[in-house]
N, C-alpha and C positions, 0 to 999 in steps of 0.2 A: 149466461143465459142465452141459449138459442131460442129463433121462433122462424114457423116456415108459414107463411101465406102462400095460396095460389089467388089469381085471380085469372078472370076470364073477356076481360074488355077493361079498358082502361078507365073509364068509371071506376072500375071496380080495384083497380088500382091504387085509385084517389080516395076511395075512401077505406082502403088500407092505411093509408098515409094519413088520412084522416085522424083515424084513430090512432095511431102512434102519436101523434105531434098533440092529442088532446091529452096524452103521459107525459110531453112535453117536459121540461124546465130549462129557466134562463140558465146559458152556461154549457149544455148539453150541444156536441158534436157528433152529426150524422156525416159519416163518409160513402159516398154511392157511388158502386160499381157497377158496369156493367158494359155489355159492348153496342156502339152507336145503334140505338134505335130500338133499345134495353125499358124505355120508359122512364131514364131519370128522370127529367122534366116534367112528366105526367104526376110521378110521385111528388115532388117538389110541390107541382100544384095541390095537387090533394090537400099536402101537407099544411101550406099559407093558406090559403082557403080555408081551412078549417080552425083558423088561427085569429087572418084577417080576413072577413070574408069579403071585405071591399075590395084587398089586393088586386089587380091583373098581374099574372105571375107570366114572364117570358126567358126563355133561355139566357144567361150573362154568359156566352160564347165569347162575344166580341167584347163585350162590357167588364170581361172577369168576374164583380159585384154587382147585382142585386140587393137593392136591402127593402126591405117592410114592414111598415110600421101600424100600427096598433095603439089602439090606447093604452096597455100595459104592454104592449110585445114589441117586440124586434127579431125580424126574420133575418137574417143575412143565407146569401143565397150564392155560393163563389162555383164558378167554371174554371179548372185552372190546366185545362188541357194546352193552353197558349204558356204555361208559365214556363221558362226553362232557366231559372236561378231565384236564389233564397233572395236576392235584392230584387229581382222581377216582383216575388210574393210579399216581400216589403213595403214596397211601391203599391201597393195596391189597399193598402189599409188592414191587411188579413189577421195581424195580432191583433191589434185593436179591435174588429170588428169581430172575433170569436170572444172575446174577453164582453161582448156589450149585449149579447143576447141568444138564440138559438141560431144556430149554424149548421145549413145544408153545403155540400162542398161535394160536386162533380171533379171526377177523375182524379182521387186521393192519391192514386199511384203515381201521382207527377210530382208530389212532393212530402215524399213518407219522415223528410225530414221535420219536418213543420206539424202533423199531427198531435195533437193531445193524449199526455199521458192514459188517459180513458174516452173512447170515443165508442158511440153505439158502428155499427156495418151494417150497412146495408146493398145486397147483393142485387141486383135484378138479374134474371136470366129467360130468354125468350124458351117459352116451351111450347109454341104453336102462332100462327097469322097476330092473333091477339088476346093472347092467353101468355101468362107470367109468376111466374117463382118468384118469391122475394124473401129472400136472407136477412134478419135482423139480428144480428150478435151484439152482444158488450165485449166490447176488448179493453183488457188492463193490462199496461203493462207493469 
């Protein structure tokens, strides 16, 4: 299943992400692409927000994990553009924490070994100052 959203301000983004993450389920891995200043982050937000609306959602750059919690949710939230080995991604709790709730997961291309047999995609692509494409697939493999 493909799906193409545009949006046009990054609101408008968030509640793109909004609505995907209210399809939601625990268990479910979102891997987001795109190139720095793409609006993963924006989306991420949308996404916890719409989930935990108390959250404050902020980049895990430095942090690797983010996690958020809910009364019934758990967001986990991984940046793993820092990662550069499967014991780096180890260390950092990332089985565990996909196995415990929804999972958002910046810069998947850094560790295509560690993805999940099914995982949705999601593409961001800058198509203007602040206006954005965004690519949701399922992928099986």
């Amino acid at each position: 299943m493909k799906q193409c959203f545009e949006s046009s301000s990054p609101r408008e983004t968030e509640e793109i992400a909004g609505a995907i993450a209210r399809q939601a389920a625990p268990g479910d891995f979102f891997a987001l692409t795109g190139d720095l200043g793409a609006g993963k982050t924006v989306f991420v937000r949308g996404f916890v927000s719409a989930l935990i609306p108390e959250a404050r959602v902020s980049s895990p750059t430095y942090a690797i994990l983010n996690v958020y919690r809910g009364r019934d949710r758990v967001v986990n939230h991984f940046d793993t553009y820092r990662i550069t080995s499967e014991d780096d991604l180890e260390s950092t709790g990332f089985y565990e924490a996909i196995a415990s709730g929804i999972t958002l997961c910046e810069w998947p291309e850094k560790i295509p070994y560690a993805l999940p047999d099914t995982f949705w995609s999601v593409r961001l692509e800058k198509t203007g100052e602040t206006s954005r494409r965004i690519l949701l697939e399922r992928i099986e493999s």
